[in-house]
C-alpha positions as CSV (number, residue, x, y, z in Angstrom):
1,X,27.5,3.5,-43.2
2,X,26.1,4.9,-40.0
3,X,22.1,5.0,-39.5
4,X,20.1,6.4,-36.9
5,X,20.5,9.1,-34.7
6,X,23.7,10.3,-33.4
7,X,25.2,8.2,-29.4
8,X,24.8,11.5,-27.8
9,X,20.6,11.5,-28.8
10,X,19.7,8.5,-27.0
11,X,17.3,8.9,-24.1
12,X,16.5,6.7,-21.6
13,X,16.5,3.2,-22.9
14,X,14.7,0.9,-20.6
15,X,15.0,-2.0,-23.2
16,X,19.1,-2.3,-22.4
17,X,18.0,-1.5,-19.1
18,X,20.7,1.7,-19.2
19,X,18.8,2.3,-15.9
20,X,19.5,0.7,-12.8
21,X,16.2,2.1,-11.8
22,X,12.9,4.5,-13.2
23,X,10.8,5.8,-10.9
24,X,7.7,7.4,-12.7
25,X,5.9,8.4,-9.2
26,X,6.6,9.1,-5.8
27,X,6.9,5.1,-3.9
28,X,4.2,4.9,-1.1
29,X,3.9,2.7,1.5
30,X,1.1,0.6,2.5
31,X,-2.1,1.6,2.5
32,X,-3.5,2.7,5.7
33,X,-7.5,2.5,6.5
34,X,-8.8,4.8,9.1
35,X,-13.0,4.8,9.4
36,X,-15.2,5.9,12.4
37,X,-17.7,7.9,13.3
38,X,-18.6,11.2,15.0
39,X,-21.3,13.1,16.2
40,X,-22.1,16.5,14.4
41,X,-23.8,19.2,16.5
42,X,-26.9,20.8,15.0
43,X,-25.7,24.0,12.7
44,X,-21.4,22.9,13.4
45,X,-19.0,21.7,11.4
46,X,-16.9,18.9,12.5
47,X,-13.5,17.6,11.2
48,X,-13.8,13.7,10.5
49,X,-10.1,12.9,10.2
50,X,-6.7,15.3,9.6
51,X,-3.7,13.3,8.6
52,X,-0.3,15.3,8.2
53,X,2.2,13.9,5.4
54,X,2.7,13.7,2.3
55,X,0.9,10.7,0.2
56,X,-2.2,9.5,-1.7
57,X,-5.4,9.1,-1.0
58,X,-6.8,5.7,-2.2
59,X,-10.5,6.3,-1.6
60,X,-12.6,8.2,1.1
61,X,-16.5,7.5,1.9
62,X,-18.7,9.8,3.7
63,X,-22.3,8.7,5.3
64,X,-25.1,10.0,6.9
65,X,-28.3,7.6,8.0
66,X,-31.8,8.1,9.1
67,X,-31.6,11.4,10.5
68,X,-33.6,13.3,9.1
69,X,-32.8,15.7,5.8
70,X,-29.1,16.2,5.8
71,X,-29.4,17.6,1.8
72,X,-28.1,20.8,2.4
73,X,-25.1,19.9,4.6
74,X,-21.8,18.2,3.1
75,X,-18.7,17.1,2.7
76,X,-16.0,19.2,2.7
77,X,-12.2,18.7,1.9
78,X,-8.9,20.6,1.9
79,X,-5.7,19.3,0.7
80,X,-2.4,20.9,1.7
81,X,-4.7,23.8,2.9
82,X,-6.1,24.3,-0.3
83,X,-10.2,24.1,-0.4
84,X,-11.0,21.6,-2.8
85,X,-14.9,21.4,-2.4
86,X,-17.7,22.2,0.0
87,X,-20.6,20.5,-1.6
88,X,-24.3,19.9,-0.4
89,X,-25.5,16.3,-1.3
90,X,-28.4,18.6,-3.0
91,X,-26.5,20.4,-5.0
92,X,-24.8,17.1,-5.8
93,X,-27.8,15.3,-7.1
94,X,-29.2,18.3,-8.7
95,X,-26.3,18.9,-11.1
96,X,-25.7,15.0,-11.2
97,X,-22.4,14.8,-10.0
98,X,-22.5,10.6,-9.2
99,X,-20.2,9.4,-12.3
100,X,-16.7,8.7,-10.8
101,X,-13.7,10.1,-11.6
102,X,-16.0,12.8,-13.0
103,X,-15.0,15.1,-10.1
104,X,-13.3,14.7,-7.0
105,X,-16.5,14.4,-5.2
106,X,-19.0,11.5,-6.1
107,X,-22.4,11.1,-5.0
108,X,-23.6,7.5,-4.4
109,X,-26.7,7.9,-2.1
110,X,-29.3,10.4,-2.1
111,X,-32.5,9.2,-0.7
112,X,-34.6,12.2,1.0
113,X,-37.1,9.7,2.2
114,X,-35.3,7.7,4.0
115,X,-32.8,10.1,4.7
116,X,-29.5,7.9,3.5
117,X,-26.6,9.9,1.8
118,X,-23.5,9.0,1.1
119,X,-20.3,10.3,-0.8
120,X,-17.1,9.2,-2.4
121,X,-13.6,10.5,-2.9
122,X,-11.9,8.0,-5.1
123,X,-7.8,7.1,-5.9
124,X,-5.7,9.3,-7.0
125,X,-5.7,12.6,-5.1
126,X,-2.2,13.2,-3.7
127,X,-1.4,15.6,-1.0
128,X,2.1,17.2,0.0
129,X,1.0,18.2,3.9
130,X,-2.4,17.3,5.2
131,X,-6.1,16.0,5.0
132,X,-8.6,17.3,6.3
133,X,-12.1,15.6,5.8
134,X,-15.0,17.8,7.4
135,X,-18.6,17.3,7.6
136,X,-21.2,20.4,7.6
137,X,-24.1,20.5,9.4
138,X,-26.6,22.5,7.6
139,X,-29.8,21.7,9.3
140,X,-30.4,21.6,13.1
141,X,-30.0,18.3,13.6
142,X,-27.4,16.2,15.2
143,X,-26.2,13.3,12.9
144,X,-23.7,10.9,13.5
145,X,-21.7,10.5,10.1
146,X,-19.7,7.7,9.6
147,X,-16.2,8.0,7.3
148,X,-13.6,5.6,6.3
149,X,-10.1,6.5,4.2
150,X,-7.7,4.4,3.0
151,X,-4.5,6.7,2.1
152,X,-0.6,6.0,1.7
153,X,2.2,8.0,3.0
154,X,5.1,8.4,1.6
């Protein structure tokens, strides 16, 4: 007597391996790091890295150190030409945006004494075209920001 479902209902059954292969996400290459730094005019905005491809971004940090305030200027990043976020680190610490994987944009310095602030993208964001990392200069000074990414192309 038969029991079951019908041959014809079966899905994928990686268990008898009726697969030679399942691929669940697109296969990326290595990770590749890029960090520097660049000087931002007073009042500009200044593009820290533009990547073209299609991949994954495995983590990004932004940084800005003993310059004087910086709060009002930011971070700002498109994906395949799509604005993402342009966020102040004041705004930032005033709504509390510093939990990862809360929100694409992560806060994990804000000292307005000592003027240190510092930002973080973390894993996960995938892209079909390009990066492109800016940094806003809200302020009238001229800071040197300092950025590393780690991505993957495909």
């Amino acid at each position: 007597m038969a029991h079951g479902l019908p041959d014809w209902y079966r899905g994928v059954d990686i268990a008898y391996q009726a697969l030679s292969e399942l691929i669940t996400r697109p296969t990326y290459g290595g990770a590749i790091g890029s960090s520097g730094s660049k000087t931002v005019y007073a009042n500009n905005t200044v593009t820290l890295i533009n990547i073209s491809g299609q991949g994954m971004i495995y983590g990004i940090y932004v940084r800005v150190s003993h310059t004087a305030t910086q709060r009002d200027s930011g971070v700002r990043l498109e994906l395949d030409s799509n604005l993402l976020f342009d966020e102040s680190f004041a705004d930032l610490n005033t709504y509390g945006i510093s939990y990862p994987r809360g929100y694409p944009l992560t806060l994990s310095k804000y000292d307005d004494t000592n003027f240190d602030y510092c930002v973080l993208i973390p894993y996960g964001l995938t892209f079909e075209s390009l990066i492109n990392l800016r940094y806003r200069e809200e302020h009238g000074r001229t800071p040197d920001v300092y950025y590393s990414v780690v991505y993957a192309l495909i």
